[in-house]
C-alpha positions in Angstrom: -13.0 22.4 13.9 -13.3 20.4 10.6 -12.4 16.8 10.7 -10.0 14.9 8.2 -11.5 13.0 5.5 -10.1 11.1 3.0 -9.4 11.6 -0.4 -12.2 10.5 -2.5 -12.3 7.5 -4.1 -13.1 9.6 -7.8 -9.9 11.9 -6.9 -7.7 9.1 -5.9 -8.4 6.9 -9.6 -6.8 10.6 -11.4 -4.3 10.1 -8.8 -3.1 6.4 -9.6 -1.2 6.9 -12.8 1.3 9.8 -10.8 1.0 7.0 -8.2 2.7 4.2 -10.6 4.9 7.1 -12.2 6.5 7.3 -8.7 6.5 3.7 -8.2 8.7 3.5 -11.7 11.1 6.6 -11.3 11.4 8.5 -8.6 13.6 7.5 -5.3 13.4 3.4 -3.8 12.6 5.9 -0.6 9.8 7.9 -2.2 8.4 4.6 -3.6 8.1 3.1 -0.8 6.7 6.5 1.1 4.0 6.9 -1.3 3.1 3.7 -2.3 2.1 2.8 1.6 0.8 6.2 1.7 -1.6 5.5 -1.1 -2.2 2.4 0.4 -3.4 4.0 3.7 -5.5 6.6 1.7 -7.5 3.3 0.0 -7.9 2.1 3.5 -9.6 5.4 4.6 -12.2 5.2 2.2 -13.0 1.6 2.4 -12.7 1.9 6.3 -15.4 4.8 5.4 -17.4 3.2 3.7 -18.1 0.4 5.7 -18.9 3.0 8.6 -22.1 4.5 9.3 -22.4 8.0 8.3 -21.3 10.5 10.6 -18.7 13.3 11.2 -16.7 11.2 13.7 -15.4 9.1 11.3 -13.0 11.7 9.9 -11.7 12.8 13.6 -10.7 8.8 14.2 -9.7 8.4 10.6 -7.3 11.1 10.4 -3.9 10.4 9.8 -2.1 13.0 12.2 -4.1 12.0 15.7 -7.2 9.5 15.3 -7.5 6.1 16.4 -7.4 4.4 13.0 -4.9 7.0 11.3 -1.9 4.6 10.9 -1.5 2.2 8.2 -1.0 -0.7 10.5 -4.4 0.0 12.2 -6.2 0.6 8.8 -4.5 -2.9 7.3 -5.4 -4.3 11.1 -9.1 -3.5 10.9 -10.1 -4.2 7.3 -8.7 -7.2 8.4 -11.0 -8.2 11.2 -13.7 -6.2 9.2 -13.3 -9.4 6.8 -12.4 -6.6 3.8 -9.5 -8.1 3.0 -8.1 -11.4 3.0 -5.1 -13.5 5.0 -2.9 -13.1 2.1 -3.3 -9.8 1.3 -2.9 -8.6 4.7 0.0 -10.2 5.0 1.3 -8.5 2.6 0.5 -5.3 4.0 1.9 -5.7 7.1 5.6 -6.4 4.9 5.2 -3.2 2.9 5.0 -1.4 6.5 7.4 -3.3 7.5 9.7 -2.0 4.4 8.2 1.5 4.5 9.7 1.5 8.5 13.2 0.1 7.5 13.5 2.7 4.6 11.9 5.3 7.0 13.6 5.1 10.4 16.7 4.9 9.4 19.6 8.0 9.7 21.4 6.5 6.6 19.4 6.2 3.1 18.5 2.5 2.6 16.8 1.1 -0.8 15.7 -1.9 -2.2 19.6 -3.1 -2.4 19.7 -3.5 1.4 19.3 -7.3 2.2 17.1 -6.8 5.0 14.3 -5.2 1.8 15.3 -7.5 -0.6 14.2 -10.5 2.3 10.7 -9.0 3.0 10.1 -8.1 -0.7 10.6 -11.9 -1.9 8.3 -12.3 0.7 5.8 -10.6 -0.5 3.0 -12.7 -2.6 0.7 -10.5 -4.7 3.8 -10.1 -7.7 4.1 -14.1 -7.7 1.0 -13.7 -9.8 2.9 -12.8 -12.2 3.9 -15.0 -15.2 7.6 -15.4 -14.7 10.2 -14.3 -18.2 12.2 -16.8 -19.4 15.0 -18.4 -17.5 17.2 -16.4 -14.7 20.8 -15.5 -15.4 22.9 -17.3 -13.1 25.0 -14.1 -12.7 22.6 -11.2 -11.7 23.8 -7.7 -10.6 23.5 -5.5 -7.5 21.8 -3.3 -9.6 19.6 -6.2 -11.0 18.9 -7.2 -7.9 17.9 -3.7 -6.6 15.7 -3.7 -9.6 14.2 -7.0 -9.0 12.9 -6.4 -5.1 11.9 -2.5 -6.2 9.5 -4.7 -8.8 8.2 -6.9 -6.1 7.2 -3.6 -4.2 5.7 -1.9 -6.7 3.6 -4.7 -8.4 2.5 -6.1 -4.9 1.3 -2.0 -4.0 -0.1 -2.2 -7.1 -2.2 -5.2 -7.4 -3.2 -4.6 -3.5 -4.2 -1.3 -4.1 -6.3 -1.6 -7.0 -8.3 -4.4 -5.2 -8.9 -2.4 -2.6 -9.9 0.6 -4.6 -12.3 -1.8 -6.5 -13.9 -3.3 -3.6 -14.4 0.3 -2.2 -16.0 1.2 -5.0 -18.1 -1.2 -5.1 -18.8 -1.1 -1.1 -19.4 3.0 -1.4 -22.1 2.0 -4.7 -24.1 -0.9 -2.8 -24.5 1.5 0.2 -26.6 4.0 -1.9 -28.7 0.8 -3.1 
């Protein structure tokens, strides 16, 4: 039987700008989906790369039945693997915690439900961010939706593409 692997690291760069095109305009559902999903997928390879070489890896990498298939194991381990820091697994463990309030519920939820909007302000990585201007004092729902789908998105964003980099660079000073 042939083992899971992940998506290469080459494969999954082509794949970033449909990545942010679904962060910007499809569904708050299918943002959040894919954007953990994507996240999970840059956890594979790092997770890979920092293993020794050998077709196990795959079986307890897989994301239907191994071991470190889930996104809270993957974000749990580079953690204790030191390949990511406090903060940003911090904020990994908030964007599963969205992705599983947009995900298991029977009614559609987005980024207007007050539960989300709470855990996306709690998010760090989009703080970063230089702020623009000064806030209206009267914001709309729809404003509001906006404003927490941004958090989301810039915080998968920035996450992601550190951990795509420091794969990268893990995966090149392993052939060294």
């Amino acid at each position: 039987m042939k083992h899971w692997k992940p998506i290469n690291l080459e494969k999954l760069s082509g794949d970033t700008k449909k990545v942010y095109e679904i962060l910007n305009f499809e569904s708050d559902l299918a943002c959040v989906l894919i954007g953990t999903t994507y996240l999970s997928e840059l956890f594979a390879n790092i997770i890979e790369v920092s293993f020794i070489k050998t077709s196990i890896t795959g079986k307890i990498l897989d994301p239907r039945s191994g071991a470190l298939g889930q996104f809270a194991t993957r974000t749990d381990l580079a953690y204790c693997l030191g390949l990511i820091n406090k903060n940003v697994y911090q904020d990994l463990g908030i964007i599963g915690e969205i992705r599983n309030v947009l995900a298991h519920k029977h009614l559609s939820l987005d980024f207007n439900d007050k539960i989300v909007k709470e855990k996306c302000e709690k998010l760090k990585a989009w703080r970063m961010l230089p702020a623009k201007g000064e806030k209206s004092t009267v914001i709309s729902q729809e404003e509001i939706r906006i404003q927490a789908r941004n958090q989301f998105n810039f915080s998968v964003i920035l996450r992601g593409q550190r951990i795509h980099v420091d794969a990268i660079s893990k995966k090149n000073n392993k052939k060294l």
